[in-house]
mmJSON file of the N, C-alpha and C atoms, coordinates in Angstrom:
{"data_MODEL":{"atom_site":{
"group_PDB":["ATOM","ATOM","ATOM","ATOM","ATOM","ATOM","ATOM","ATOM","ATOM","ATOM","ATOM","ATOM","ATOM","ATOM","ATOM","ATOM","ATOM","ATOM","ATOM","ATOM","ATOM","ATOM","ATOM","ATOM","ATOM","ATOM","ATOM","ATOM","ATOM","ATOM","ATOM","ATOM","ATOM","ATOM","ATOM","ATOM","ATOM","ATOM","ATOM","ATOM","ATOM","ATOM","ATOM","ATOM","ATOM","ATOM","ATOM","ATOM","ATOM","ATOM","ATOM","ATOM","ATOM","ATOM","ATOM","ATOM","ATOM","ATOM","ATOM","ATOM","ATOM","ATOM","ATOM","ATOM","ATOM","ATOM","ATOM","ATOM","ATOM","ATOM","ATOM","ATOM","ATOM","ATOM","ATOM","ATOM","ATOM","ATOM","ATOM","ATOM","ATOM","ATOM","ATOM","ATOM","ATOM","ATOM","ATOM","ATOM","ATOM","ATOM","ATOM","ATOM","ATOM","ATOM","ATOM","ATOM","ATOM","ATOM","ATOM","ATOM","ATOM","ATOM","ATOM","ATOM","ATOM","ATOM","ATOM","ATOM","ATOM","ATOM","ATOM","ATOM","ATOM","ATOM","ATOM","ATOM","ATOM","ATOM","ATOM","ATOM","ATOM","ATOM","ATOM","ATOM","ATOM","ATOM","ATOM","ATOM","ATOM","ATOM","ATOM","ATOM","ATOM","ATOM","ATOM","ATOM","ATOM","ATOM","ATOM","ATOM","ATOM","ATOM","ATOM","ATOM","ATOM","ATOM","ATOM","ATOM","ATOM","ATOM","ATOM","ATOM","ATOM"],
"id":[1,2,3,4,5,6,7,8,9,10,11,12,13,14,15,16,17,18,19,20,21,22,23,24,25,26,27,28,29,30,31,32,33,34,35,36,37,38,39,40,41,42,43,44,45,46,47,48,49,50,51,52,53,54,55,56,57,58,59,60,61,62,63,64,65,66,67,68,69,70,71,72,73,74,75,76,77,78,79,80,81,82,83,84,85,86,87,88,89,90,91,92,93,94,95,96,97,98,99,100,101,102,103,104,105,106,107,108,109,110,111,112,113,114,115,116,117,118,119,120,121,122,123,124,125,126,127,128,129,130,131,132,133,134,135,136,137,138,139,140,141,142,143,144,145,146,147,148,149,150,151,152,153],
"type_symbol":["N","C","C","N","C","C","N","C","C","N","C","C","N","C","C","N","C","C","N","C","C","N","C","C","N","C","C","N","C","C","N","C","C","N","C","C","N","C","C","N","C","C","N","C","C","N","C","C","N","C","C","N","C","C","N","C","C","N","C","C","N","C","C","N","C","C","N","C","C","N","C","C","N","C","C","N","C","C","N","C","C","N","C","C","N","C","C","N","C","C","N","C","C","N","C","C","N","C","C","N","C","C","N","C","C","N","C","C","N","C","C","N","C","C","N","C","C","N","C","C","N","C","C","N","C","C","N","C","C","N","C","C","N","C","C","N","C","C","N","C","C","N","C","C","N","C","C","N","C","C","N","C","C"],
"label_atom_id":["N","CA","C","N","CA","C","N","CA","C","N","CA","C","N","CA","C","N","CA","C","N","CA","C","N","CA","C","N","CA","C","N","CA","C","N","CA","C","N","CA","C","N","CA","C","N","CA","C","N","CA","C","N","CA","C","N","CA","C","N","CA","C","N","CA","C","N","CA","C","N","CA","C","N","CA","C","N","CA","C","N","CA","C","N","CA","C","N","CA","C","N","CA","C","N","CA","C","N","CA","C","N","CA","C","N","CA","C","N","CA","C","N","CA","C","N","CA","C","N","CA","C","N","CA","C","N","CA","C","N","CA","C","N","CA","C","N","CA","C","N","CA","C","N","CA","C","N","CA","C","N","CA","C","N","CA","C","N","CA","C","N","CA","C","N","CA","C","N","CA","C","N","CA","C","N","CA","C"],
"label_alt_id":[null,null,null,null,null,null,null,null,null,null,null,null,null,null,null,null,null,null,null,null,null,null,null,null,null,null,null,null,null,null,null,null,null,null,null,null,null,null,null,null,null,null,null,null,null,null,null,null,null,null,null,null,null,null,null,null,null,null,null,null,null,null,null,null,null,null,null,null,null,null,null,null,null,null,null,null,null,null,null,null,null,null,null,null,null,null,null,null,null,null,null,null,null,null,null,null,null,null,null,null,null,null,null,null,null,null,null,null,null,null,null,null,null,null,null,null,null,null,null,null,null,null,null,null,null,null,null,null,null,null,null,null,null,null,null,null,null,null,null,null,null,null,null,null,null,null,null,null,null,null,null,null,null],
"label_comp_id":["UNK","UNK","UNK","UNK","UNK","UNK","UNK","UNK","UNK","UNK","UNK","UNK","UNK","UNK","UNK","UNK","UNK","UNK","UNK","UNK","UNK","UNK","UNK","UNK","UNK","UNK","UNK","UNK","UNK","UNK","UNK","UNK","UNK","UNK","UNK","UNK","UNK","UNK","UNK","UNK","UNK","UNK","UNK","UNK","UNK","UNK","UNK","UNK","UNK","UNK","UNK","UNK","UNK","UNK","UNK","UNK","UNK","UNK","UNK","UNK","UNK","UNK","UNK","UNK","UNK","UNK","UNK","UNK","UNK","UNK","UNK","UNK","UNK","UNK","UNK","UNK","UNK","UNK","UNK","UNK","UNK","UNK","UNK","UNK","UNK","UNK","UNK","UNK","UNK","UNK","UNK","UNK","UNK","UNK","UNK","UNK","UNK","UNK","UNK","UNK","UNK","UNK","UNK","UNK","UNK","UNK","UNK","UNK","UNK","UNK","UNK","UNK","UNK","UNK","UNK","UNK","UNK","UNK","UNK","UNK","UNK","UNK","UNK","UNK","UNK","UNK","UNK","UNK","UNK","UNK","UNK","UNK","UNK","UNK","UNK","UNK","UNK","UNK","UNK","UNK","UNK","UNK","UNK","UNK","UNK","UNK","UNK","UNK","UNK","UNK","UNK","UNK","UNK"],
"label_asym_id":["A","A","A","A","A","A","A","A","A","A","A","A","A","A","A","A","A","A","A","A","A","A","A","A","A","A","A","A","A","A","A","A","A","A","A","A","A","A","A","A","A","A","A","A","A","A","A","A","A","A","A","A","A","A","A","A","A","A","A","A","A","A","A","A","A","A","A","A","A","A","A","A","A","A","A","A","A","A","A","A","A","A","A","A","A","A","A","A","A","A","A","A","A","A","A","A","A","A","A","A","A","A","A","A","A","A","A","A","A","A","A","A","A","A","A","A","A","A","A","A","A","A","A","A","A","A","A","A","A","A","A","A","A","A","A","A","A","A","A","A","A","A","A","A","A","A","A","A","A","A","A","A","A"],
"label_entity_id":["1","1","1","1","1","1","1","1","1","1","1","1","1","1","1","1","1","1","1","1","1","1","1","1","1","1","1","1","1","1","1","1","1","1","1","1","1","1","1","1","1","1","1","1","1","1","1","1","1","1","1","1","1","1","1","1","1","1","1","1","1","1","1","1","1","1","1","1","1","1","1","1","1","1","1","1","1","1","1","1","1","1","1","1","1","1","1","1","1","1","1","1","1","1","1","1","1","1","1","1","1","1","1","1","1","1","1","1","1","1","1","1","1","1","1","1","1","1","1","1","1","1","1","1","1","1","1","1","1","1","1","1","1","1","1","1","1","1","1","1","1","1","1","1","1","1","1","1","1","1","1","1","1"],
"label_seq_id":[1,1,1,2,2,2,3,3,3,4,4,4,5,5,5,6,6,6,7,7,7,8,8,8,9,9,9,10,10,10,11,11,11,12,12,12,13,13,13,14,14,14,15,15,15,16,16,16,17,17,17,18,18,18,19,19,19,20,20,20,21,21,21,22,22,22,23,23,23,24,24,24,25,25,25,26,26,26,27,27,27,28,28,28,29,29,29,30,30,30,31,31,31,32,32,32,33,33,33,34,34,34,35,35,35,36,36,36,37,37,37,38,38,38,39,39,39,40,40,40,41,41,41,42,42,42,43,43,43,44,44,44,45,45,45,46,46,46,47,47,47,48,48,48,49,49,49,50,50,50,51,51,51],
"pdbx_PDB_ins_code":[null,null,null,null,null,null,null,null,null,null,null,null,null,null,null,null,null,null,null,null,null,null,null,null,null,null,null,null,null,null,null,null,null,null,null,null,null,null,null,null,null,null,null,null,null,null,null,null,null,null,null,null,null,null,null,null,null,null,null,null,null,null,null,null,null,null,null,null,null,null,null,null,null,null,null,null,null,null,null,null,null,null,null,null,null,null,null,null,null,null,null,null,null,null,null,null,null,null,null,null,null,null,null,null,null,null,null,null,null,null,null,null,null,null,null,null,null,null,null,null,null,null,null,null,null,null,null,null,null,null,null,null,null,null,null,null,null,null,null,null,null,null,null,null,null,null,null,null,null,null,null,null,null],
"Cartn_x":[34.441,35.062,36.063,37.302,38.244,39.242,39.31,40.286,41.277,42.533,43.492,43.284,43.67,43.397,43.617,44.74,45.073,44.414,43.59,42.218,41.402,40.796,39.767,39.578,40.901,41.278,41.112,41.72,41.311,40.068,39.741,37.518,37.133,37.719,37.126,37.433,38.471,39.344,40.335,40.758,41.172,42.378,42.635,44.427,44.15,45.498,45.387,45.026,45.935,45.978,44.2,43.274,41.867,41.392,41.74,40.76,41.289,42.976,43.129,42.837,42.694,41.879,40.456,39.817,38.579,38.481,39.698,39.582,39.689,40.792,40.925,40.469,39.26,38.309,39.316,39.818,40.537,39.498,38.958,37.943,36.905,35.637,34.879,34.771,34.031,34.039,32.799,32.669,31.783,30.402,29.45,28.33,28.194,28.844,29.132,29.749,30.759,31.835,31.158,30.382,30.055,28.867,28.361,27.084,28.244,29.297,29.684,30.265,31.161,31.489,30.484,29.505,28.56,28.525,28.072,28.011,28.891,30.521,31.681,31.533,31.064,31.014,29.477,29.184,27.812,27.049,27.08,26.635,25.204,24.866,24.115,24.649,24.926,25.339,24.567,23.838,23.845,24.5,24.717,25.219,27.183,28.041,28.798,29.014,27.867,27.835,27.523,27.387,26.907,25.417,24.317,23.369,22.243],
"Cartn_y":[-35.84,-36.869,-36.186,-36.518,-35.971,-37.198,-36.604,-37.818,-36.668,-37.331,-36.524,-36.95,-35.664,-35.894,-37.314,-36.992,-38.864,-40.276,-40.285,-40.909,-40.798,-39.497,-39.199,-39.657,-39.924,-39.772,-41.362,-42.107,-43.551,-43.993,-43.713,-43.852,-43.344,-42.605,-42.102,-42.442,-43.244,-43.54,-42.385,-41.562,-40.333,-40.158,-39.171,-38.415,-37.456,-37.462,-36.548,-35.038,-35.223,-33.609,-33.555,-34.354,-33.86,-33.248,-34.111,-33.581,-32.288,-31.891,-30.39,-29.716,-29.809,-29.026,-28.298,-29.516,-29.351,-28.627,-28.504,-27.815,-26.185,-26.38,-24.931,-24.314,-24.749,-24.128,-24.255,-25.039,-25.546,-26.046,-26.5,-27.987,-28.241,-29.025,-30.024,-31.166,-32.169,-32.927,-33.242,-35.118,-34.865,-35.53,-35.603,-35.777,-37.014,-37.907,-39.383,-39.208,-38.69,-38.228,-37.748,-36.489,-35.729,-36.444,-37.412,-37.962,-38.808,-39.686,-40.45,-39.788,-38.649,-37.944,-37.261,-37.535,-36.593,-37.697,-39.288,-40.423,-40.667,-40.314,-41.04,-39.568,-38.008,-36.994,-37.614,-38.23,-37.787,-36.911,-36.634,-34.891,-35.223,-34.067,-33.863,-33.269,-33.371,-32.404,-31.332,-30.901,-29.131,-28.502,-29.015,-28.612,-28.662,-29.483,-29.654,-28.502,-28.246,-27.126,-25.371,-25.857,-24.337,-23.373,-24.474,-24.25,-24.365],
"Cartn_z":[18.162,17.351,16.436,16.473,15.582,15.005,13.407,13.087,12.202,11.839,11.581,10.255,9.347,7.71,6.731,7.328,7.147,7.207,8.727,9.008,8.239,7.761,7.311,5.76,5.058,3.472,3.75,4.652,4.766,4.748,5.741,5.545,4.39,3.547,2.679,1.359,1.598,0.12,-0.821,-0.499,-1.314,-0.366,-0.612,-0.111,0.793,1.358,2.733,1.847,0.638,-0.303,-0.498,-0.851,-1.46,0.113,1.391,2.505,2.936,2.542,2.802,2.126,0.612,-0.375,0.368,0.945,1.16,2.458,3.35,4.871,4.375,2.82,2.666,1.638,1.818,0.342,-1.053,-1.449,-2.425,-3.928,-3.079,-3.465,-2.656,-3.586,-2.63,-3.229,-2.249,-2.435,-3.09,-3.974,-4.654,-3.938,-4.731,-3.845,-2.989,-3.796,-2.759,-1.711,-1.946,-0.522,-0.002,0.093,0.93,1.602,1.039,2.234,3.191,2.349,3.121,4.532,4.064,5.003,6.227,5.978,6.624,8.104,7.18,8.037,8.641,8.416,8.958,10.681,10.23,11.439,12.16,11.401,12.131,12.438,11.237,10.775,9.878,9.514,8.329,6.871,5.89,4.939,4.777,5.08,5.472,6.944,7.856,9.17,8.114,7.381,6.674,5.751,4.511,4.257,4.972,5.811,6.175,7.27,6.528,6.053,7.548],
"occupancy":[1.0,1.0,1.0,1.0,1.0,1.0,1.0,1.0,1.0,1.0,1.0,1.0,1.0,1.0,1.0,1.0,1.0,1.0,1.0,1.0,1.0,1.0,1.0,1.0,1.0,1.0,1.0,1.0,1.0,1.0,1.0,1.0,1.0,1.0,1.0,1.0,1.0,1.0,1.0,1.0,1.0,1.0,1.0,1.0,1.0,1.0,1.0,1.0,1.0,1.0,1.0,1.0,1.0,1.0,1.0,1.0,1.0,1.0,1.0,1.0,1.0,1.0,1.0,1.0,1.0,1.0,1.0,1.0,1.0,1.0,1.0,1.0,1.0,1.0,1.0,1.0,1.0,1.0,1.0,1.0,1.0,1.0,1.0,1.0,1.0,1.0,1.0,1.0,1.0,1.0,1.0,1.0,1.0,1.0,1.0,1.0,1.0,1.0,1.0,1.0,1.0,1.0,1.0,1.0,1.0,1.0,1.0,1.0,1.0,1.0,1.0,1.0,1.0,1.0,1.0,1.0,1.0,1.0,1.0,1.0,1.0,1.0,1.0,1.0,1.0,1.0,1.0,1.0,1.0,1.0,1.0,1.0,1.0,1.0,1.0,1.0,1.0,1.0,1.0,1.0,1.0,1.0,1.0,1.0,1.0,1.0,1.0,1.0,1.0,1.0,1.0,1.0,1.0],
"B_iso_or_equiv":[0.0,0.0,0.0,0.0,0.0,0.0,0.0,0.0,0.0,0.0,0.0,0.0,0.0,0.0,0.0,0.0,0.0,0.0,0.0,0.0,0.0,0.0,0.0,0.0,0.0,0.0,0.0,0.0,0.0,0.0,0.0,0.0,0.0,0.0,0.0,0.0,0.0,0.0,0.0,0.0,0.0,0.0,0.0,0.0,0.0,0.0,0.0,0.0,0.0,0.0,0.0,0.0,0.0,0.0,0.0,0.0,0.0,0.0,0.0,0.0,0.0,0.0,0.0,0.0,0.0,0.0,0.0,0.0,0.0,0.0,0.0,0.0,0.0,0.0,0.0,0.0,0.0,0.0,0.0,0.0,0.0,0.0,0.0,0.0,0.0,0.0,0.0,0.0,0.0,0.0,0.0,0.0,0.0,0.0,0.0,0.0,0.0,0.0,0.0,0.0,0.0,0.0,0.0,0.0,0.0,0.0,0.0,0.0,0.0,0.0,0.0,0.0,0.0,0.0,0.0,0.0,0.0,0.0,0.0,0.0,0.0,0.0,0.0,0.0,0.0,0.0,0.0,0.0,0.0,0.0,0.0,0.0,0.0,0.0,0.0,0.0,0.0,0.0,0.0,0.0,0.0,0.0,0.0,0.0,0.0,0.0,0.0,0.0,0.0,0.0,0.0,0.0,0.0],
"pdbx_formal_charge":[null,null,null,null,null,null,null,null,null,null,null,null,null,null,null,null,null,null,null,null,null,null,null,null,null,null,null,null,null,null,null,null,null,null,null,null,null,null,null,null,null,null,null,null,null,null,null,null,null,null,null,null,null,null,null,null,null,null,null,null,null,null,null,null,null,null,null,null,null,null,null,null,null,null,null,null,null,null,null,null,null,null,null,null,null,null,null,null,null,null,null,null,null,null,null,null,null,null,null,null,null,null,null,null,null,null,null,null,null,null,null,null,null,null,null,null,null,null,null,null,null,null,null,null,null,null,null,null,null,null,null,null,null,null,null,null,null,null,null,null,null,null,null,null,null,null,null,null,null,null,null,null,null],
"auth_seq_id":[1,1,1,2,2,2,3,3,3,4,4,4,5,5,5,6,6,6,7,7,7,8,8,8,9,9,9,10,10,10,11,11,11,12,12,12,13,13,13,14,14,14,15,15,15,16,16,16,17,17,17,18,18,18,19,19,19,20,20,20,21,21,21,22,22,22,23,23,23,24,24,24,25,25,25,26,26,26,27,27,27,28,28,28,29,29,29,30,30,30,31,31,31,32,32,32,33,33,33,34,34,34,35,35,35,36,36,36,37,37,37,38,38,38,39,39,39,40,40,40,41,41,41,42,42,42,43,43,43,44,44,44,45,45,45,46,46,46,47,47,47,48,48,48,49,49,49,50,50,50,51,51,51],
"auth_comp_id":["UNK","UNK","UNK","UNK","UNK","UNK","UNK","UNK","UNK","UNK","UNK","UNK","UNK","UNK","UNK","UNK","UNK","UNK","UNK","UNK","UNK","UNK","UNK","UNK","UNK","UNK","UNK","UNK","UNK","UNK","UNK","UNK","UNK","UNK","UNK","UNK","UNK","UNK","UNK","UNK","UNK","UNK","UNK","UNK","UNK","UNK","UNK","UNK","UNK","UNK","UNK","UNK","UNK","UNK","UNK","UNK","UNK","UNK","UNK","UNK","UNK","UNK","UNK","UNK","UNK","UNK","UNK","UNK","UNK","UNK","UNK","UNK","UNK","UNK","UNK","UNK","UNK","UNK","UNK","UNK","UNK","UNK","UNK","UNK","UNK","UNK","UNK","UNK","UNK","UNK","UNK","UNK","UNK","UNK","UNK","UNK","UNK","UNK","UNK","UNK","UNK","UNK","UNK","UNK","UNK","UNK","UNK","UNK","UNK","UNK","UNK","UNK","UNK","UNK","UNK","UNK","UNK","UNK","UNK","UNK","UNK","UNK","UNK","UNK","UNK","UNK","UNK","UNK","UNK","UNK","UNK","UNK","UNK","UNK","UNK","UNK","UNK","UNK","UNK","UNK","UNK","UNK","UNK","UNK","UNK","UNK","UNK","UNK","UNK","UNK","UNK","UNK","UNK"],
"auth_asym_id":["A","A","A","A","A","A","A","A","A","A","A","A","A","A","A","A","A","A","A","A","A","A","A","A","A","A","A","A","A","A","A","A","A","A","A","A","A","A","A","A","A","A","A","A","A","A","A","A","A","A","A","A","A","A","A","A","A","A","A","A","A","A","A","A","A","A","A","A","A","A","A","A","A","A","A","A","A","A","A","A","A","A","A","A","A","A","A","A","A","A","A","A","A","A","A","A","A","A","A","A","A","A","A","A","A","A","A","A","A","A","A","A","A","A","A","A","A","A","A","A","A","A","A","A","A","A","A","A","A","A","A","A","A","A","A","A","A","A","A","A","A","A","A","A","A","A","A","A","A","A","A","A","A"],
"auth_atom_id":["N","CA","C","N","CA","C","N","CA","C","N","CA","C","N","CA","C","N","CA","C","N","CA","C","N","CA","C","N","CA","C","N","CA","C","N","CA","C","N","CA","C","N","CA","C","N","CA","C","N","CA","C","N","CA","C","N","CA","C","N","CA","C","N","CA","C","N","CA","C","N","CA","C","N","CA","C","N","CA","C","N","CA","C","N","CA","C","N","CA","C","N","CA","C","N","CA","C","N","CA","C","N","CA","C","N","CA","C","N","CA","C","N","CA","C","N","CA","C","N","CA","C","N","CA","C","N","CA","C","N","CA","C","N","CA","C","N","CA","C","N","CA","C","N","CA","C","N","CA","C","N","CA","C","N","CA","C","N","CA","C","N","CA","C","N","CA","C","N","CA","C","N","CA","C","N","CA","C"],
"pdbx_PDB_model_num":[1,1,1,1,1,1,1,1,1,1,1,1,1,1,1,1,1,1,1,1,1,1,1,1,1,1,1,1,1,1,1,1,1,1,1,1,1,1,1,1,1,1,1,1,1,1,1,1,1,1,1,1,1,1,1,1,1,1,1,1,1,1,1,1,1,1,1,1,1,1,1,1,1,1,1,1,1,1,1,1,1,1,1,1,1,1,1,1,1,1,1,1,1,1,1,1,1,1,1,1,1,1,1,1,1,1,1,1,1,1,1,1,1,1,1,1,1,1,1,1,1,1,1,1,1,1,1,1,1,1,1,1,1,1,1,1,1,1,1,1,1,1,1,1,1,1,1,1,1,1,1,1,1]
}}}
């Protein structure tokens, strides 16, 4: 599943600039985002972080 930053800042509400922050260790996101985001990959937020 791939969406282009742009996509992703849409589902997510924020800017293409916060989701490249976040591709390039700039920034993270905050804890809301990051579950939401987890749900929009279909991920877990530890597989997200790292972990």
């Amino acid at each position: 599943m791939g969406f282009t930053q742009k996509q992703l800042a849409e589902k997510l509400n924020t800017t293409n600039s916060s989701v490249c922050d976040w591709e390039c260790d700039r920034a993270e996101p905050n804890l809301e985002t990051l579950v939401r985001l987890a749900e929009i990959l279909e991920s877990s937020i530890d597989d997200l972080l790292g972990k």
